[in-house]
C-alpha positions as CSV (number, residue, x, y, z in Angstrom):
1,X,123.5,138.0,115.4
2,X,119.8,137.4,116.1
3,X,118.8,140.0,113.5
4,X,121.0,138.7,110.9
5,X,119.3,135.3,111.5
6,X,115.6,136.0,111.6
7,X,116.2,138.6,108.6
8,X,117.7,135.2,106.9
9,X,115.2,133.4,108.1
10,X,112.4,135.8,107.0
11,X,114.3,136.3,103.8
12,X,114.2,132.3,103.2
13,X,110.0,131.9,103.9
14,X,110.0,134.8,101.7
15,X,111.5,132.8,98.9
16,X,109.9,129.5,99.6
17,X,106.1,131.4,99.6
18,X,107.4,133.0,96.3
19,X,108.6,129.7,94.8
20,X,105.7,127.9,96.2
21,X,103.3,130.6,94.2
22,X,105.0,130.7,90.7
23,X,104.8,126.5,91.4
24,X,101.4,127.1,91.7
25,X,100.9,129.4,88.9
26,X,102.6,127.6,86.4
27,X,100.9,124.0,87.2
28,X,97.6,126.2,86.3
29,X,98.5,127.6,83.4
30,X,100.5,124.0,82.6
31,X,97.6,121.9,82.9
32,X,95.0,125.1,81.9
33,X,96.6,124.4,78.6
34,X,96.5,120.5,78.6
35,X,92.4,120.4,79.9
36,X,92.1,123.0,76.9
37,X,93.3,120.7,74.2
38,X,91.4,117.7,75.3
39,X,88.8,116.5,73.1
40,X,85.0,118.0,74.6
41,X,83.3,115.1,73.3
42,X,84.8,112.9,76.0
43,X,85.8,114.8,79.0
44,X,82.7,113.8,80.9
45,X,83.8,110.0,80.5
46,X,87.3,111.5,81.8
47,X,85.7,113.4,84.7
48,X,83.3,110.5,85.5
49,X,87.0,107.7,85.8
50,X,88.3,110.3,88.6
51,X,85.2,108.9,90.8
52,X,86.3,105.2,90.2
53,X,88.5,104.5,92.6
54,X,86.3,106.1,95.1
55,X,83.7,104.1,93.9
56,X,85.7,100.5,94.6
57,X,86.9,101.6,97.7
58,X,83.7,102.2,99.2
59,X,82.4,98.5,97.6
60,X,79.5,99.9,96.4
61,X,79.1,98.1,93.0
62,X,75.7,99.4,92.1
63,X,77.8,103.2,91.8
64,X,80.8,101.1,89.8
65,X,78.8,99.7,87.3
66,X,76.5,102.4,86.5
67,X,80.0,104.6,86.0
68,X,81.5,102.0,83.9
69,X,78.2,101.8,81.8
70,X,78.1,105.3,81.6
71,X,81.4,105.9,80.6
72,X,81.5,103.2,77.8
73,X,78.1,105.0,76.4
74,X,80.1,108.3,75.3
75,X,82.9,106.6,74.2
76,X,81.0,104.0,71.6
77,X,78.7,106.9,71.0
78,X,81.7,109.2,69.6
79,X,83.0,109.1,66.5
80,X,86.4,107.7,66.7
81,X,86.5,106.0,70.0
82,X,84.1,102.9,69.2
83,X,86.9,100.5,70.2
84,X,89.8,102.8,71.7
85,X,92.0,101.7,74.3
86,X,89.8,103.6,76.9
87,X,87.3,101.2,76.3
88,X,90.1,98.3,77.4
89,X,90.4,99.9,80.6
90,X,86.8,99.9,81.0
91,X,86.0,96.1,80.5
92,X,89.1,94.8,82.3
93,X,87.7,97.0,85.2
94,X,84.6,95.8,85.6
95,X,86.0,92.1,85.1
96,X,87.7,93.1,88.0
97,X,84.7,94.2,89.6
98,X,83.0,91.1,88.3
99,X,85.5,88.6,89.8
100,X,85.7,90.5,93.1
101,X,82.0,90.0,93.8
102,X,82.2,86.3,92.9
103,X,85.1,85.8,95.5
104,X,83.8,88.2,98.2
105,X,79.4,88.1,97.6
106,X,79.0,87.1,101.0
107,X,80.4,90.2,102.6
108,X,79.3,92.5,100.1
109,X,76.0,94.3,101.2
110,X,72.7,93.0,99.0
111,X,71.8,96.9,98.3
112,X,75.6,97.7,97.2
113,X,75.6,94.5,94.8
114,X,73.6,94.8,91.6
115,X,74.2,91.2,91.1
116,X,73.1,89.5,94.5
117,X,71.3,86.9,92.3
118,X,73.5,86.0,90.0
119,X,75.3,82.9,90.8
120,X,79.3,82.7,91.0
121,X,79.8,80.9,87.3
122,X,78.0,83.3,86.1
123,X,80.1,86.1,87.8
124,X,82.5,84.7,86.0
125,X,81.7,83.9,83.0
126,X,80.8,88.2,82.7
127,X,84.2,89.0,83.9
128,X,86.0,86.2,81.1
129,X,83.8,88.0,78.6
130,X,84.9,91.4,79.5
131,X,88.2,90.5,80.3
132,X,88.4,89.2,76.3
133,X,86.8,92.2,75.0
134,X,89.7,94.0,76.7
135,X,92.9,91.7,75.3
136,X,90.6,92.1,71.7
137,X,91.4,96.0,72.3
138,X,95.0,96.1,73.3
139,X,95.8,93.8,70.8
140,X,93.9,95.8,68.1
141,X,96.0,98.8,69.2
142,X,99.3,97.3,68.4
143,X,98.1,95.8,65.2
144,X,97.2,99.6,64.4
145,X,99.3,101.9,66.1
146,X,102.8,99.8,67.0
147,X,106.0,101.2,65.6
148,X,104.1,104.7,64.4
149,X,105.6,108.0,64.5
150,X,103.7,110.9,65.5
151,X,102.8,111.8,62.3
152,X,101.6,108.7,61.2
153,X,99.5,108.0,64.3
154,X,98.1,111.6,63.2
155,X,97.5,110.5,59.7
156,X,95.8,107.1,60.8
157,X,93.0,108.8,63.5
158,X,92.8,111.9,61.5
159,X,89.5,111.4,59.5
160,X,87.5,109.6,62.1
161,X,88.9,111.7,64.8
162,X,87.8,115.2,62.9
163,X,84.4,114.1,62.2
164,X,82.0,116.2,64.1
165,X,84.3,118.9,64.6
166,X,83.2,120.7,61.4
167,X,82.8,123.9,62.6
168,X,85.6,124.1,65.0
169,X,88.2,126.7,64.5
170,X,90.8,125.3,62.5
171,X,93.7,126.0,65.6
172,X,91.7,124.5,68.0
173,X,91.1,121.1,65.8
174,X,95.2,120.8,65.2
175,X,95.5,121.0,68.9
176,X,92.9,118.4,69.8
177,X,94.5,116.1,67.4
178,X,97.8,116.7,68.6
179,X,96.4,115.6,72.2
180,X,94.5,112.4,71.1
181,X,98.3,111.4,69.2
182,X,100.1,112.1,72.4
183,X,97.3,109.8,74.2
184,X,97.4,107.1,71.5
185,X,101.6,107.7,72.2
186,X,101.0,106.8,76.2
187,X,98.6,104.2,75.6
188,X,101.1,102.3,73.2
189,X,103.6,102.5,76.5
190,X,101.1,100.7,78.5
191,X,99.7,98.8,76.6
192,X,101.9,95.4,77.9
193,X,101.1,96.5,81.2
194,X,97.7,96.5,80.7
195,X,98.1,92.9,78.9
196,X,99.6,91.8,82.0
197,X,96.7,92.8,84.2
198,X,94.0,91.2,81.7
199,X,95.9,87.7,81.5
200,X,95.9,88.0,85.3
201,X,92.3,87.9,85.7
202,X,92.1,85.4,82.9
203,X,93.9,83.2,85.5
204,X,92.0,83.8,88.0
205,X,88.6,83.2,85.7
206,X,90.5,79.4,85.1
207,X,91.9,78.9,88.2
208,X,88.2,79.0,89.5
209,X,87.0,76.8,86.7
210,X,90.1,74.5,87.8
211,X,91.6,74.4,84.7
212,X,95.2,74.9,86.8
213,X,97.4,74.1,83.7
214,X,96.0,76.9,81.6
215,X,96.0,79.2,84.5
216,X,99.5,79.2,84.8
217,X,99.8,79.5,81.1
218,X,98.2,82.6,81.6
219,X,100.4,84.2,84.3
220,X,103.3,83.3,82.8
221,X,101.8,84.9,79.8
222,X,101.3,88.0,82.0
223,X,104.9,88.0,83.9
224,X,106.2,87.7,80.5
225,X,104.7,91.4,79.2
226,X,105.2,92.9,82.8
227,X,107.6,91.3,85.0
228,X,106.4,93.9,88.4
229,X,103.2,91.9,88.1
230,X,102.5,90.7,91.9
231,X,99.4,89.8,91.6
232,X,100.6,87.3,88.8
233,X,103.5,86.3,90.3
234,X,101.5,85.4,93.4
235,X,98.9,83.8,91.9
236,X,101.6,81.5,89.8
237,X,103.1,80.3,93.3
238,X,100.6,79.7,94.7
239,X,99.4,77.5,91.8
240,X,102.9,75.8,92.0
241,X,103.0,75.6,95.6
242,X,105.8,78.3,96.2
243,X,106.0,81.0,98.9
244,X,103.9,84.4,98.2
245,X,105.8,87.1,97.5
246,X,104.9,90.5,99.9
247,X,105.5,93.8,98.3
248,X,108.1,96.2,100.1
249,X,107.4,99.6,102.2
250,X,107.8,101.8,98.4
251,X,105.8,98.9,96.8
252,X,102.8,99.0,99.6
253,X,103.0,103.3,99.0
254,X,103.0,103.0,95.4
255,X,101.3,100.2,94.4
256,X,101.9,99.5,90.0
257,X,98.5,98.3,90.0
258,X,96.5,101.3,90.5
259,X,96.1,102.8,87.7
260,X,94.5,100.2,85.8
């Protein structure tokens, strides 16, 4: 009976390693695939947003904004993605960053804040400007893109997008085209989202000004596109003199927030 049952057992590793392997394999070839279709021109802005959330963690905001900048130079120097929704991301990011170090200087290290000597309405009156820039964007991509097949996103980014890529196998152009479309797709998805997240740090630029009425205004504006907003709910109760809302066990694990 004990040979029947390690043979069983042996036989069950055996198929786990074996499933576990062709998992393996076909994630590589999967995404092998997906990195090959992306457009070259602006993988190093892609590579350089997978150190961002490192960078905010650590609170070092001379290596944030030198990221952001850096990112937002390939993008507006490449044909095609002078105002993309990448570039939404960007500046509502570093209006977060912006409004963080105006709430939290004091315990922010001189040598990890590149803007020790700015004062706090200043802070804020960068973040409000790249929180606009950001709501100019998404807003810009709906007026474009909203209601578009495929084919007619294609159609629209075609021209601009293919500009450069001259001598590019013809193959190889239809695929990175296809990509950008499927991005443009995704970015249409979140784009409410990422409206909520702006009008919340509009808020929080006018709840520090005092102007409480408009505050409000603004997260009930941002509720209204994404009702899983926390950070607007709380913000709006606390305004209105409500109890804060904590997030759950799943909520803490998975926080919505985290990929803006």
């Amino acid at each position: 009976m004990g040979i029947f049952a390690n043979r069983s057992t042996r036989a069950l590793i055996l198929i786990m390693i074996v499933l576990v392997i062709t998992g393996i394999l076909i994630a590589k070839f999967y995404y092998g695939n997906i990195n090959k279709s992306l457009d070259p021109r602006v993988v190093k802005a892609r590579e350089l947003y997978a150190k961002y959330n490192s960078y905010a963690q650590e609170g070092n905001y001379y290596k944030v904004f030198a990221l952001l900048d850096s990112i937002e130079s390939i993008y507006r120097a490449t044909t095609h993605y002078e105002g993309s929704f990448e570039l939404g991301v960007l500046y509502n990011n570093r209006a977060a960053a912006l409004l963080t170090i105006s709430m939290f200087a004091d315990s922010i290290p001189m040598e990890y804040n590149p803007y020790s000597d700015l004062t706090v309405d200043s802070l804020v009156t960068l973040a409000e400007t790249n929180v606009l820039k950001a709501i100019s964007v998404y807003d810009n991509l709906i007026t474009v893109f909203s209601g578009k097949s495929h084919e007619q996103i294609s159609e629209i980014i075609e021209p601009r997008f293919m500009e450069g890529f001259e001598s590019i196998a013809p193959d190889l152009k239809t695929k990175y085209l296809v990509a950008r479309t499927k991005d443009i797709e995704k970015a249409i998805l979140e784009n409410d989202r990422r409206l909520s997240v702006c009008y919340t740090n509009l808020g929080i630029v006018l709840r520090h000004r005092e102007q409480y009425k408009q505050a409000v205004e603004q997260y009930k504006k941002a509720l209204e596109l994404w009702d899983r907003n926390l950070n607007a709910e709380n913000n709006l109760n606390y305004l209105l003199g409500k109890p804060l809302v904590k997030r759950n066990f799943i909520q803490k694990l998975f926080p919505p927030e985290r990929d803006q």
